[in-house]
Phi, psi and omega in degrees: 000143211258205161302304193295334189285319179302332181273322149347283189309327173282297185299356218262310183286324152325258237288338197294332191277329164275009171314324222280003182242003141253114190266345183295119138298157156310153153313094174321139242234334184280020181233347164240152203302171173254012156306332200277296191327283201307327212244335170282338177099004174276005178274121170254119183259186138171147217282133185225138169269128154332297173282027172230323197301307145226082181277131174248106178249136177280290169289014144041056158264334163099359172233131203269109183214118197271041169232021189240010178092023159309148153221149171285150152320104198242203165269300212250313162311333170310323175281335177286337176302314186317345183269359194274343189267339167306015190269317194249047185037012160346138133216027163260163138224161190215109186259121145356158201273134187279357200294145147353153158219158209277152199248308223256134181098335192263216154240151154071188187291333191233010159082160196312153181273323185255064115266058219292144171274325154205177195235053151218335183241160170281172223272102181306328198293348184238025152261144187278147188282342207286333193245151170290330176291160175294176159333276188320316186262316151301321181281345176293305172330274201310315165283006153253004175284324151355277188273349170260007158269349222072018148329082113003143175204143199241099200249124161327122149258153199268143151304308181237177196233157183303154170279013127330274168336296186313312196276357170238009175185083191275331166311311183290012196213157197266178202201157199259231208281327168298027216344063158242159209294182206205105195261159141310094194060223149315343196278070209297339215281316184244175199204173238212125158291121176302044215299334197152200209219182179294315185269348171215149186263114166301110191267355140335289170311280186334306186288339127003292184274343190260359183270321186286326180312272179309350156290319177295282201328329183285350195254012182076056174262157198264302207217161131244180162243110182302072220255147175048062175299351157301358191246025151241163176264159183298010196244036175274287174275350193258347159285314191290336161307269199314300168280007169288282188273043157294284191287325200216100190292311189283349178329130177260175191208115173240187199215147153232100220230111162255102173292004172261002171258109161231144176202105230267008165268308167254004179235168189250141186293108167250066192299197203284301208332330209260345174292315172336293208289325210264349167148318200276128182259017176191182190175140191293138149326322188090019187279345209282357163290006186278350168283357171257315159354105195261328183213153171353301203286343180293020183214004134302338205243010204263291158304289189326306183294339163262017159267337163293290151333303172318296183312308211302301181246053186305120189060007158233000156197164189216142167270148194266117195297093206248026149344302153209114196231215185274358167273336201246161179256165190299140180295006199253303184300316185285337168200295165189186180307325177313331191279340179282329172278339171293308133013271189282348172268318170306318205291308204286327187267338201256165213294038238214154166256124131019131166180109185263146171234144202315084204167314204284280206321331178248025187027077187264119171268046126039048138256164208221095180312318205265004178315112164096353204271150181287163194260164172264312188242176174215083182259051135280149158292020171244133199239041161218170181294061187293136157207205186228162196273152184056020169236209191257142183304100151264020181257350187219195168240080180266227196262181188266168180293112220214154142214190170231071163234078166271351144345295187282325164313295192308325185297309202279013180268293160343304195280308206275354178255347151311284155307344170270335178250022167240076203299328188289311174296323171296328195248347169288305196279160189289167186229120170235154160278107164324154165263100185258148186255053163221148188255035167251019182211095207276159156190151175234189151213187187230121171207155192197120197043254190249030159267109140240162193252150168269121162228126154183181234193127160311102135337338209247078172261041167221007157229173161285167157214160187227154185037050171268126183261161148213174191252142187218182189293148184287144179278152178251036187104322196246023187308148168240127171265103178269117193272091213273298186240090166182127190314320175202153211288143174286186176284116174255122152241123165067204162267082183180136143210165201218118175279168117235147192233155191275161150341109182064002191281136155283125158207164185250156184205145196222137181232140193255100171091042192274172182270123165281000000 
């Protein structure tokens, strides 16, 4: 057992018993809307592909082949899953797109979950062979098995439409000077819709989304998540907002937004301010740059810069901690568990909404033997197992997202039992940056009234560092140190104390009574 699991294992047992002198909860959830929740900081979201989530591979080949008693990933097995996830104080989920997906063209055997084939029917590959019921009335099951556990569900709109789409409507998608259809980066699978200009809307397109918005709307849903709303103009969504919550007030709009991807050939300049301004009540941080962070101060500077923003629209509106999400490759691949428990501790102390995606918590590197392998069957025109290494599958049907960590099951379990049980410093407290004197090494702390919590932790996950000081609030003598993650509380004098931390190591600290 390496350090980092003794020092868990140690605080795990410590700290749960001294917890006990914050008795405050989260806000039971079932009565409340999920805009209201999401915007107060009680939402711990996570992202699940359907057609995996509860997928049964009996030979544990990682590929799904019902004709050996297999089963994809459907709406109702899916709803038998849901209790795995209260373990870890879920009460969001955000599905991936439930839509029909494209043949022509594609990647992998059963085709991208965001190539959508049209944005009118829901995707038959997630109705169970087992039930009589339709899609449609399968999907009612599952979000309503949801909301009686107390679940939220946050359902993906596609950014672009399948080269399907193109070929029964060629009119809806922009083209270049050769009037050929126009994909996004890599993502040749899809073609980039023509929506408007700054000043104008293809309204074509627009009924396109708002006829798909009010289909959702009809299955009782909480949210959507927009994805890459840049490759629209903003005065697109922000009309698609606005008439949405004619009908539905409460409806949330979250953005799944990378501002470092521009391409001043199809996309619109949006910044978060302006995701804001326009209707959307969250939008990702950019944190998911942290396996490339060389030194601290990015990711410090990182935190800030969305605490400000935070601050600005303190309670209308929030950003979401995007660590690691369905874009990324697994943190056990990019460097090692430490970075999913550092992960997982930015998620649980920072002023940020949460949002695991269906793997992480059990530490799954989303690798595949048969990955990239001629396929035996298809229905698709890709006649192999297309993916992308280390991420989560969405081109086929495979097995759900799984690992064999439980280290890491237990850390998000820890950390998110943490966080439910100080809310107030989480959704309240203030956030200042330590000063440390390695530039491998970050801390904030977090406070609310004479509670505050300490974090902080090495970026530098191939050396140790030592005798690292940093300044922290002067103590007042009468302090109680609760060591949540660290074998043993460092020493504080005066306003400063000094660590060593192992390669990637993380630790926490909880203080009862600092001087204000």
């Amino acid at each position: 057992m390496g350090i980092i699991q003794k020092t868990f294992k140690f605080a795990f047992i410590l700290s749960l018993s001294l917890l006990s002198f914050q008795n405050t909860s989260f806000a039971a959830i079932n009565d409340v809307d999920l805009q209201t929740m999401y915007l107060k900081g009680d939402a711990i979201m996570y992202t699940i592909n359907l057609r995996t989530f509860g997928a049964k591979d009996i030979n544990k080949d990682g590929i799904i082949n019902e004709a050996a008693g297999e089963e994809k990933g459907n709406f109702l097995n899916a709803a038998k899953e849901l209790n795995s996830l209260k373990r870890y104080h879920i009460n969001t989920i955000v599905l991936m797109p439930v839509l029909e997906t494209g043949k022509i063209k594609a990647f992998g055997t059963a085709g991208s979950l965001y190539a959508p084939a049209n944005f009118t029917n829901l995707n038959p590959q997630l109705k169970s062979n087992k039930s009589k019921l339709s899609t449609e009335e399968q999907f009612e099951v599952f979000v309503s098995a949801c909301h009686k556990k107390g679940i939220k569900v946050i359902v993906d709109i596609p950014a672009c439409g399948s080269y399907d789409m193109y070929l029964k409507n060629p009119s809806l998608f922009k083209k270049d000077a050769n009037q050929n259809p126009i994909s996004p980066t890599d993502w040749t699978d899809v073609k980039v819709f023509d929506a408007g200009t700054e000043t104008t809307i293809n309204e074509n397109v627009y009924k396109l989304y708002y006829q798909l918005i009010n289909y959702l709307c009809a299955f009782d849903i909480d949210g959507f998540r927009i994805i890459a709303p840049n490759l629209k103009p903003a005065i697109f969504w922000e009309r698609l907002i606005k008439e949405t919550r004619k009908n539905n007030p409460q409806i949330l709009f979250i953005a799944d937004y990378n501002s470092n991807e521009q391409n001043k050939n199809i996309t619109f300049d949006i910044p978060n301010e302006t995701l804001f301004k326009i209707g959307f009540d969250g939008c990702n941080g950019n944190f998911n740059q942290i396996k490339e962070w060389k030194t601290a101060k990015e990711l410090t500077d990182a935190i800030e810069q969305n605490y400000e923003l935070s601050k600005k629209y303190r309670f209308q509106k929030r950003i979401i901690a995007d660590f690691a999400t369905q874009n990324d490759v697994s943190p056990l691949i990019s460097q090692n568990e430490n970075l999913s428990l550092m992960i997982t501790w930015l998620d649980a102390t920072l002023p940020f909404t949460p949002n695991y995606l269906d793997g992480f918590t059990t530490g799954d590197t989303y690798l595949f033997s048969k990955a990239n392998k001629k396929a035996i069957k298809s229905d698709t025109d890709d006649e192999y197992y297309f993916v992308h290494r280390g991420q989560i599958d969405i081109f086929n049907f495979s097995r759900k997202p799984e690992g064999n960590n439980p280290f890491i099951r237990e850390a998000v379990i820890y950390a998110n039992n943490v966080r439910v049980a100080v809310p107030n410093v989480i959704n309240y407290g203030d956030l200042k940056i330590l000063k440390t004197s390695n530039p491998s090494v970050f801390g904030y702390t977090r406070t609310f009234d004479q509670t505050t919590i300490i974090v902080y932790g090495n970026i530098n996950f191939k050396e140790k560092v030592t005798n690292v000081k940093m300044r922290i609030p002067t103590p007042s003598g009468k302090q109680t140190v609760i060591p949540v993650l660290t074998m043993q509380p460092p020493k504080i004098r005066r306003s400063s104390l000094k660590v060593d931390l192992e390669a990637g190591e993380v630790q926490v600290l909880m203080i009862k009574d600092f001087e204000k």
